[in-house]
Short mmCIF file of the C-alpha atoms (twelve columns), coordinates in Angstrom:
data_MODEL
# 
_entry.id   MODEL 
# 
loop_
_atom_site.group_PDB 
_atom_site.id 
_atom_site.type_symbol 
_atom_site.label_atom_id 
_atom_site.label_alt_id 
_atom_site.label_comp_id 
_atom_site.label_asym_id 
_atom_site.label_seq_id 
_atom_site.Cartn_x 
_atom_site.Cartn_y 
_atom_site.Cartn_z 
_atom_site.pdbx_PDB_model_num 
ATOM 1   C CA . UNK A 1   17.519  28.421 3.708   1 
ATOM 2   C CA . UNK A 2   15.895  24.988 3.162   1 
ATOM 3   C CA . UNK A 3   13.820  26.121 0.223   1 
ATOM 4   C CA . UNK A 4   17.430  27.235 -1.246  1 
ATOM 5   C CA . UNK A 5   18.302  23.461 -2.062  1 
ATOM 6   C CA . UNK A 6   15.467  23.243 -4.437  1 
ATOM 7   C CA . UNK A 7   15.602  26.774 -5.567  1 
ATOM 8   C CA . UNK A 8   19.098  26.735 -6.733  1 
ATOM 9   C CA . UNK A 9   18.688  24.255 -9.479  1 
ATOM 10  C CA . UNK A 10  16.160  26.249 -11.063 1 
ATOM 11  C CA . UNK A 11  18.019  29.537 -10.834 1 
ATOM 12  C CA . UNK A 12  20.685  27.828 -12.875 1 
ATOM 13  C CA . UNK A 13  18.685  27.114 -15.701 1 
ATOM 14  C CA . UNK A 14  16.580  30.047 -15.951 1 
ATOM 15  C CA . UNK A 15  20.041  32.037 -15.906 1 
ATOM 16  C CA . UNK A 16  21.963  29.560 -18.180 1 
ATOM 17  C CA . UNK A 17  18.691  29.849 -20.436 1 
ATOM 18  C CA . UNK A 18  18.844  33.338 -20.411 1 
ATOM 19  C CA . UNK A 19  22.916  34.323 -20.424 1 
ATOM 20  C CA . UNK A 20  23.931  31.316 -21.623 1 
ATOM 21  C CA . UNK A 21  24.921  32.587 -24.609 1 
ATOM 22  C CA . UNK A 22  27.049  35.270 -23.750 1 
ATOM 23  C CA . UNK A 23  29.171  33.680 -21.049 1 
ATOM 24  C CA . UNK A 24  30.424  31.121 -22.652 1 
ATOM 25  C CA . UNK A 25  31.264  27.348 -21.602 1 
ATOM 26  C CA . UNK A 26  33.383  28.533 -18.783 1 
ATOM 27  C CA . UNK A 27  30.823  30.453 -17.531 1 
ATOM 28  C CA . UNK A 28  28.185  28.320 -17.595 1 
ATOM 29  C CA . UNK A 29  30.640  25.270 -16.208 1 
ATOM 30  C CA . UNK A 30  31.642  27.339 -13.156 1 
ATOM 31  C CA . UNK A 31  27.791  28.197 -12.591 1 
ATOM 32  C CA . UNK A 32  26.550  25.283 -12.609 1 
ATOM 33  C CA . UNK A 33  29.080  23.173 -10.430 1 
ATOM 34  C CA . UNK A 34  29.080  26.219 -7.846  1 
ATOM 35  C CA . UNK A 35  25.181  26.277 -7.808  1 
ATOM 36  C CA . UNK A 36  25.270  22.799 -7.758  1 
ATOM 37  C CA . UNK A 37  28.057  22.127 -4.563  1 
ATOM 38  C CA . UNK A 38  25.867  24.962 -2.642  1 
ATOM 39  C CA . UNK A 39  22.735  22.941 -2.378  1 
ATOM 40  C CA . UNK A 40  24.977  19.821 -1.652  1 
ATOM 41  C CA . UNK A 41  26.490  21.875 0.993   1 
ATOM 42  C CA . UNK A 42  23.120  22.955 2.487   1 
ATOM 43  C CA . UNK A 43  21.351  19.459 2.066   1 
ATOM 44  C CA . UNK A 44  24.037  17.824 3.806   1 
ATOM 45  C CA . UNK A 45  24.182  20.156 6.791   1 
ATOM 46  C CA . UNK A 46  20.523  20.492 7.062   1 
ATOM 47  C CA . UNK A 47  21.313  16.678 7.309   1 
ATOM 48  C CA . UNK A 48  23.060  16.541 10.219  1 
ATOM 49  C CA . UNK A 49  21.332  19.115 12.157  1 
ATOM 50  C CA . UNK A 50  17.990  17.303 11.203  1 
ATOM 51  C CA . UNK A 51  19.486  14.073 12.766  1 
ATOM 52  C CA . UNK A 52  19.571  16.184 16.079  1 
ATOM 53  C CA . UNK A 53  16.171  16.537 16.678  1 
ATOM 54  C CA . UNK A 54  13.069  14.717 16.389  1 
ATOM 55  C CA . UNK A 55  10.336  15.618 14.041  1 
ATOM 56  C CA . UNK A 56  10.563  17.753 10.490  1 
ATOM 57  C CA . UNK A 57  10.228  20.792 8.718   1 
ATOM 58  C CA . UNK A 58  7.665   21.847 6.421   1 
ATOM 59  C CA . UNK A 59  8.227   25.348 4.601   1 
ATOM 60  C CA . UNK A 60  4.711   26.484 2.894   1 
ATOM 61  C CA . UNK A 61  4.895   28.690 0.011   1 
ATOM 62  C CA . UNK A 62  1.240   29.067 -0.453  1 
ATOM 63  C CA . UNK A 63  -2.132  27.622 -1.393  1 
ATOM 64  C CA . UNK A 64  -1.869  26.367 -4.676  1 
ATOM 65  C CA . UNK A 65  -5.617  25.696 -5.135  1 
ATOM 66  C CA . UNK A 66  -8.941  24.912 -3.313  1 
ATOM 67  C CA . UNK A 67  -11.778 23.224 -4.878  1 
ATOM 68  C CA . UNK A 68  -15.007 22.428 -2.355  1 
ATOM 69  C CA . UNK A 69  -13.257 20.570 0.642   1 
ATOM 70  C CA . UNK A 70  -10.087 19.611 -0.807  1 
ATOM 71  C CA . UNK A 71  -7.170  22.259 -0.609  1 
ATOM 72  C CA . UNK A 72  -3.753  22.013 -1.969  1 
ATOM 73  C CA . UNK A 73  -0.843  23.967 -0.725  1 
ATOM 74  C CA . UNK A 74  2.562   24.239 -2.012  1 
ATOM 75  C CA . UNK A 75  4.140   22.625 0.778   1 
ATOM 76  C CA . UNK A 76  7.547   20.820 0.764   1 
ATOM 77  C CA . UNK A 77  8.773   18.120 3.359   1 
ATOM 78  C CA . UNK A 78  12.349  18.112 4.766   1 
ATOM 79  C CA . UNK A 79  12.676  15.303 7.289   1 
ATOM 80  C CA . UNK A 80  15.629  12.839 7.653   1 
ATOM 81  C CA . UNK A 81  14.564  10.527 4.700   1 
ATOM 82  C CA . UNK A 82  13.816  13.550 2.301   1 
ATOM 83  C CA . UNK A 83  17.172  15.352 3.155   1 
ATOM 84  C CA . UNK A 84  19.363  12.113 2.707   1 
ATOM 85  C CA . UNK A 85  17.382  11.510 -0.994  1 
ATOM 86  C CA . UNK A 86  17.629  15.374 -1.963  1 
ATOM 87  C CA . UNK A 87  21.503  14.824 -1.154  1 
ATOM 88  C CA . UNK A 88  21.976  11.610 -2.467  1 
ATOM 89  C CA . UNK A 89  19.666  13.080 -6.081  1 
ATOM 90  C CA . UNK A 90  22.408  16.025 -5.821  1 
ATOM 91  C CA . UNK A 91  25.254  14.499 -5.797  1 
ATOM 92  C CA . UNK A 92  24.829  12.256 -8.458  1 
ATOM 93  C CA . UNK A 93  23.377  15.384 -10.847 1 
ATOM 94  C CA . UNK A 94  26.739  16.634 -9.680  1 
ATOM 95  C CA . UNK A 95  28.712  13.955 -11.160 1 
ATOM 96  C CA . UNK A 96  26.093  14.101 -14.412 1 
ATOM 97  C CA . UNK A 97  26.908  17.828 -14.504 1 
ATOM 98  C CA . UNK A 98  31.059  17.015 -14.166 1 
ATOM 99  C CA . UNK A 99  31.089  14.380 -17.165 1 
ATOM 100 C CA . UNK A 100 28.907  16.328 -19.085 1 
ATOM 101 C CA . UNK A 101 31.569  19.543 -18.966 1 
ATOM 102 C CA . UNK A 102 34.227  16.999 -20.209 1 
ATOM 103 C CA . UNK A 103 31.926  15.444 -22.889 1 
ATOM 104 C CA . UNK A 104 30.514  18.295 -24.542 1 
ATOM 105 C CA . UNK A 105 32.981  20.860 -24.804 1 
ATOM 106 C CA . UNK A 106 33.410  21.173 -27.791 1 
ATOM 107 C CA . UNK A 107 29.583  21.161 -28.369 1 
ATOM 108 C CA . UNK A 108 27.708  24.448 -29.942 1 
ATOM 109 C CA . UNK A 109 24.892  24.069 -27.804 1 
ATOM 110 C CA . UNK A 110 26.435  23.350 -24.269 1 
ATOM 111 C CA . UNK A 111 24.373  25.823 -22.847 1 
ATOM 112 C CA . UNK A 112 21.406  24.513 -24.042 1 
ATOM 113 C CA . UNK A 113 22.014  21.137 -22.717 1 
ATOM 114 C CA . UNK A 114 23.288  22.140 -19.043 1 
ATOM 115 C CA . UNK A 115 19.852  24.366 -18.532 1 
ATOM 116 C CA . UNK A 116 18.036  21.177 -19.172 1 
ATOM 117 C CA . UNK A 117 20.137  19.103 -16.616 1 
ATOM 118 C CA . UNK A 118 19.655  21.669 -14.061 1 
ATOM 119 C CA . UNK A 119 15.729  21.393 -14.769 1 
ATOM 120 C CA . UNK A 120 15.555  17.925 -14.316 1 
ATOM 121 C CA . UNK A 121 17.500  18.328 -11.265 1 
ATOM 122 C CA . UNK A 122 15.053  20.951 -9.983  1 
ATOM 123 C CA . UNK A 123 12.005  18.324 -10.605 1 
ATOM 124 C CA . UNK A 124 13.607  15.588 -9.202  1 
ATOM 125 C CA . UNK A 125 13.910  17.645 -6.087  1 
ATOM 126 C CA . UNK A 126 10.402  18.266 -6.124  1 
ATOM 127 C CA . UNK A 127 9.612   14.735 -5.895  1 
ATOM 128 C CA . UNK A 128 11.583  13.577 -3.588  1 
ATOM 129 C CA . UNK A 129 10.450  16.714 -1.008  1 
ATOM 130 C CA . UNK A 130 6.999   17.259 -1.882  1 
ATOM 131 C CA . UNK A 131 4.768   17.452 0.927   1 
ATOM 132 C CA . UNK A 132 1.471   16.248 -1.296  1 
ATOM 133 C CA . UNK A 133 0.641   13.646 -3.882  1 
ATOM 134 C CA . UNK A 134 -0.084  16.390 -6.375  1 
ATOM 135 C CA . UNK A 135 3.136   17.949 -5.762  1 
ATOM 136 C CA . UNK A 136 4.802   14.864 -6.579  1 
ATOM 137 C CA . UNK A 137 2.801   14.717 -9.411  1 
ATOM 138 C CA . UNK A 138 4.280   18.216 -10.901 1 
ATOM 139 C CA . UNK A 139 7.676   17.217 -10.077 1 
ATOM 140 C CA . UNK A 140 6.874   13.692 -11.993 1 
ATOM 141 C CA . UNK A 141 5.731   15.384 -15.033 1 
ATOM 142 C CA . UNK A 142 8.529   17.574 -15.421 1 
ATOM 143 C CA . UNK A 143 11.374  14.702 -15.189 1 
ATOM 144 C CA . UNK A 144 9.408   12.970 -18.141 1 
ATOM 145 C CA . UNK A 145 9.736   16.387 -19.954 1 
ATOM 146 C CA . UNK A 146 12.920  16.746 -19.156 1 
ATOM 147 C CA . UNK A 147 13.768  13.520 -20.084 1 
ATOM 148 C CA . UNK A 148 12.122  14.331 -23.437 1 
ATOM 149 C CA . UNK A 149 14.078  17.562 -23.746 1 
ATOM 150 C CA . UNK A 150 17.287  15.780 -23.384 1 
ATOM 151 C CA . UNK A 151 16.843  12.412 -25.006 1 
ATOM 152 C CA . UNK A 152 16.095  14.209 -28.159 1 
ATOM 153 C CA . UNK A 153 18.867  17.081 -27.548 1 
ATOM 154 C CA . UNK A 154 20.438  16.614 -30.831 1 
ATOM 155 C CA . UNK A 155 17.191  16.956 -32.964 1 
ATOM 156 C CA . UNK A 156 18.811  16.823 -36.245 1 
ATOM 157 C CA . UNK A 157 19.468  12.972 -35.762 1 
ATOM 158 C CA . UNK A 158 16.530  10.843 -36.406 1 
ATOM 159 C CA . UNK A 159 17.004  7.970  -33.752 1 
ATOM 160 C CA . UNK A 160 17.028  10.908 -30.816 1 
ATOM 161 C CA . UNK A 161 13.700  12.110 -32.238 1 
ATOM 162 C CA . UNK A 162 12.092  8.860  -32.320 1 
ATOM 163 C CA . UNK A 163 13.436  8.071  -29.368 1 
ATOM 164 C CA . UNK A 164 12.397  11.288 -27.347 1 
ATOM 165 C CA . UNK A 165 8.963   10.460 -28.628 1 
ATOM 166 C CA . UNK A 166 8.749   7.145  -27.655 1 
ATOM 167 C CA . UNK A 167 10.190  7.707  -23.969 1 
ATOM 168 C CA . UNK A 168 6.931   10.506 -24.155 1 
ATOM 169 C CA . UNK A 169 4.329   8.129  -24.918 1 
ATOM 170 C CA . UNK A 170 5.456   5.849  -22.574 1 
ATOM 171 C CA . UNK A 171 5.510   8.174  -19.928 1 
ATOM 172 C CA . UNK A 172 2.271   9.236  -21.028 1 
ATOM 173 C CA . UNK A 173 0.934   6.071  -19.845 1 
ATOM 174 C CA . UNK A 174 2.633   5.889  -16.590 1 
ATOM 175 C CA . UNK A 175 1.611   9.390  -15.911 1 
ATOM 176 C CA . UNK A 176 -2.749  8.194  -16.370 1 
ATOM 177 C CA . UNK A 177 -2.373  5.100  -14.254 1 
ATOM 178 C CA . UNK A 178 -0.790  7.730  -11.442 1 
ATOM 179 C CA . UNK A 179 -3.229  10.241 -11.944 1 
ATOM 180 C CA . UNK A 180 -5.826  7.795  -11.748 1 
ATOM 181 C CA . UNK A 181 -4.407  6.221  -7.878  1 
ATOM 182 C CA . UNK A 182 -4.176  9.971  -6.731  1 
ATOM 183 C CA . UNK A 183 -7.565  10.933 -7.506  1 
ATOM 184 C CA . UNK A 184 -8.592  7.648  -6.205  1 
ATOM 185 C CA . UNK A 185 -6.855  8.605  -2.822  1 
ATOM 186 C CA . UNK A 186 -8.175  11.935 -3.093  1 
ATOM 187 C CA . UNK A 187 -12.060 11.125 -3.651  1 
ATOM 188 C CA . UNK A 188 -11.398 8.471  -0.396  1 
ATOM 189 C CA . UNK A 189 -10.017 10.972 2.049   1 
ATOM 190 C CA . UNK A 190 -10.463 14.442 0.623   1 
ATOM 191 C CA . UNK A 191 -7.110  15.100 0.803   1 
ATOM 192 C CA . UNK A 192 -3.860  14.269 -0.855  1 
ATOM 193 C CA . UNK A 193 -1.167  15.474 2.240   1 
ATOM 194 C CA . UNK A 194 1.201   12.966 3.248   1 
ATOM 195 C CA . UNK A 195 0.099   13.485 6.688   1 
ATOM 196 C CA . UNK A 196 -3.290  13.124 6.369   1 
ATOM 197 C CA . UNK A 197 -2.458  9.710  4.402   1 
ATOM 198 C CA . UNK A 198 -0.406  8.389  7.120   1 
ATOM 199 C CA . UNK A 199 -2.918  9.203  9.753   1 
ATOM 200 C CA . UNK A 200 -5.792  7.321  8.068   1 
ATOM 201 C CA . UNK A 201 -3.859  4.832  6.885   1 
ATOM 202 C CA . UNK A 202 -4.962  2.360  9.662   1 
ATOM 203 C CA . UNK A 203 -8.905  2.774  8.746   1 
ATOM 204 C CA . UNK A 204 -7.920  2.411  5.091   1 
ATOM 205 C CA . UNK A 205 -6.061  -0.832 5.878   1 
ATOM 206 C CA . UNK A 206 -9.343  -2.146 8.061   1 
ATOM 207 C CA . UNK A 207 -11.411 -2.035 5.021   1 
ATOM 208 C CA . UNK A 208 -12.450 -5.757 4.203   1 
ATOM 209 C CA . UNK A 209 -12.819 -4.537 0.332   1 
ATOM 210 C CA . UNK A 210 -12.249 -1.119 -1.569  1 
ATOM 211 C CA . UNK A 211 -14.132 1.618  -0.385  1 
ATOM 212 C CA . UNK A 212 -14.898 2.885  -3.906  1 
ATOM 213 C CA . UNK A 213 -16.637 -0.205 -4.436  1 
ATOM 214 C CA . UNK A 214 -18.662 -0.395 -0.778  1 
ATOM 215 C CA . UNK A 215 -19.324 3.285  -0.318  1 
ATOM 216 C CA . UNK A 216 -21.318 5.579  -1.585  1 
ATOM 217 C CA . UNK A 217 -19.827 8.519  0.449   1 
ATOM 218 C CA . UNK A 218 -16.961 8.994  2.604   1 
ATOM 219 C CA . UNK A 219 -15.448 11.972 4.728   1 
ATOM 220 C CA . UNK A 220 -12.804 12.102 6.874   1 
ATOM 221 C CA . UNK A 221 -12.937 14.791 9.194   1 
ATOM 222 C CA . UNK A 222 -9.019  15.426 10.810  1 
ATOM 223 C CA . UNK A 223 -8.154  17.317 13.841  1 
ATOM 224 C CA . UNK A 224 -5.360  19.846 13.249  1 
ATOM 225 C CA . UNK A 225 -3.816  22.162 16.041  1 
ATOM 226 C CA . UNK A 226 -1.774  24.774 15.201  1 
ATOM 227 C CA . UNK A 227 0.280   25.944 18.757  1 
ATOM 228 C CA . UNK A 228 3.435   28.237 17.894  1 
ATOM 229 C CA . UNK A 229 4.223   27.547 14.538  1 
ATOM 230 C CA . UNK A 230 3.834   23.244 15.442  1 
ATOM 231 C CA . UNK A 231 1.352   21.223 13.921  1 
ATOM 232 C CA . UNK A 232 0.042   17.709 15.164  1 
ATOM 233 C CA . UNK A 233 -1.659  15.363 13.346  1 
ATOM 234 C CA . UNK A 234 -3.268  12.864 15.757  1 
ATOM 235 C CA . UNK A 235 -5.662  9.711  13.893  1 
ATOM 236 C CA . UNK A 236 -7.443  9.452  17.615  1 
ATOM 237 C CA . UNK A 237 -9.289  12.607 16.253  1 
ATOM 238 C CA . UNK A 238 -10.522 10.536 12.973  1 
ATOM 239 C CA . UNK A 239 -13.592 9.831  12.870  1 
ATOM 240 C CA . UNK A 240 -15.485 8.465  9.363   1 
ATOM 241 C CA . UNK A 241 -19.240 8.779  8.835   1 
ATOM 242 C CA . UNK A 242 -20.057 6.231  6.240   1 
ATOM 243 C CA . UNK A 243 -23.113 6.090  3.745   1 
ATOM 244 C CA . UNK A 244 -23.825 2.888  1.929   1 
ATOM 245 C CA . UNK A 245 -25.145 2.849  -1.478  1 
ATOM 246 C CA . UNK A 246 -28.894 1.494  -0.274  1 
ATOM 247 C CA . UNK A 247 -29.184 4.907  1.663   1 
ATOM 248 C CA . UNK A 248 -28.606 3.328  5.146   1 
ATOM 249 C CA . UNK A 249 -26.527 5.491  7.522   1 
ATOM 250 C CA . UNK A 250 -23.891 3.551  10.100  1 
ATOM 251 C CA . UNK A 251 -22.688 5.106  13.284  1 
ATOM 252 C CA . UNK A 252 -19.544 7.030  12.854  1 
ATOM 253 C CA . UNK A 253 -16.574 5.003  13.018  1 
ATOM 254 C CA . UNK A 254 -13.468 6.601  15.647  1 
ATOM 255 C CA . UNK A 255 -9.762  5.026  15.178  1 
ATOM 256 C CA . UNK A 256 -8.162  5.327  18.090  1 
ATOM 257 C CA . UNK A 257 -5.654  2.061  17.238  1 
ATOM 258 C CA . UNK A 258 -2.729  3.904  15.161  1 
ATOM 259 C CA . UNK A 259 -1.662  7.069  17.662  1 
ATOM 260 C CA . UNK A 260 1.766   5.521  16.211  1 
ATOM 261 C CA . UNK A 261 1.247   7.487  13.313  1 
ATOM 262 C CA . UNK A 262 0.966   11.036 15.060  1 
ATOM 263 C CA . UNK A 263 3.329   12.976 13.319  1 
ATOM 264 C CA . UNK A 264 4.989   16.883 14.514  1 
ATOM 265 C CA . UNK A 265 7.142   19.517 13.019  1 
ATOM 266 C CA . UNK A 266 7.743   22.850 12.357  1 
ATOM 267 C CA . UNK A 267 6.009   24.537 9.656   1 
ATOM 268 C CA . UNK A 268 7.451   27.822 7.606   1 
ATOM 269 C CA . UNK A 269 5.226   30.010 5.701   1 
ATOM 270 C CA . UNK A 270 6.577   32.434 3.050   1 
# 
């Protein structure tokens, strides 16, 4: 049922895409705003029964791609803060979607523009739940496509095609310096998980200067346990082994000051 928030978004457009057509503005106006209220209904009861209990949920969809140590699921994160942004993200696309029925009835290619709404809803979604940096980074590129999409919606006008260009470049350049921190990140600690980045943060933090430019050679080896569906992510069981760049080899290095930053919850695999 969690993955239905984000799910629903994208149903809409790939059925407004498809059918929007044939059933009209009604039809894609009651769609949309039905879709729409569901996942606000689900977010904000998921909501309240998160604020129950202690911890968060994880729901797993599958492993998205390995390459030597570092793996990537598709993993999304729904913990108090993510729930309260996903509803707070839907209810304002709500309102979006509501004014746009009123402004553009009487547009040809209503449709058209409502299936693009729904998709940027969908990716902003994805940002605010993702689970790892390069998630993020999916849901990132496809707001600043969307944005493209719908900034130059009326094509025929010159201004909105300069303008949906422009708002791409720019993007463009947002999107390198980003790419460039994450594999930064990623090179450091072999990993891009949120967990794994709050765990080390406390060694990364120690670091009298940046470890790209001291190191030759890092690894971070983390303990996970997986007991009934739980997982645990302790940084007691961090421990760095450290080359420098002259070929000297220091002891390994154990953190055992941040066992604030354990972190538990229940993970779903589909």
């Amino acid at each position: 049922m969690l993955i239905a928030i984000i799910l629903l978004p994208l149903l809409n457009f790939i059925f407004i895409a498809i059918t929007g057509r044939f059933i009209g503005y009604k039809g894609v106006m009651r769609l949309t705003l039905m879709n729409l209220l569901a996942s606000i209904t689900l977010s904000v009861y998921f909501l309240f029964c998160t604020y129950r209990k202690t911890g968060a949920d994880y729901v797993k969809l599958g492993n998205w791609f390995s390459v030597g140590d570092i793996s990537v699921d598709i993993t999304f994160l729904f913990d108090k803060l993510s729930l309260i942004m996903m509803t707070t993200v839907l209810i304002v696309s709500y309102a979006v979607h509501l004014y746009s029925c009123a402004y553009m009835v009487r547009d040809p290619h209503f449709p058209r523009f409502m299936s693009y709404l729904s998709l940027f809803t969908f990716f902003m979604l994805i940002i605010v739940c993702a689970d790892d940096l390069l998630i993020l980074f999916v849901g990132w590129e496809g707001v600043g496509f969307c944005s493209y999409l719908l900034i130059g919606f009326w094509n025929t006008r010159i201004a909105a095609g300069k303008a949906s260009i422009k708002s791409l470049v720019i993007n463009r350049i947002g999107d390198i310096c980003l790419l460039l921190a994450i594999g930064l990140l990623c090179w450091t600690i072999r990993s891009c998980n949120y967990r794994v980045i709050y765990a080390t943060y406390p060694y990364l933090v120690a670091l009298k200067e940046p470890l790209f430019l001291k190191y030759q050679h890092c690894k971070l080896y983390c303990s996970f346990n997986f007991n009934c569906g739980n997982v645990e992510i302790s940084s007691n069981n961090i421990s760095c082994l450290v080359t420098r760049r002259n070929g000297g080899t220091n002891p390994s290095v154990s953190v055992n000051t941040c066992s604030n930053y354990g972190y538990r919850g229940n993970i779903f695999n589909y």
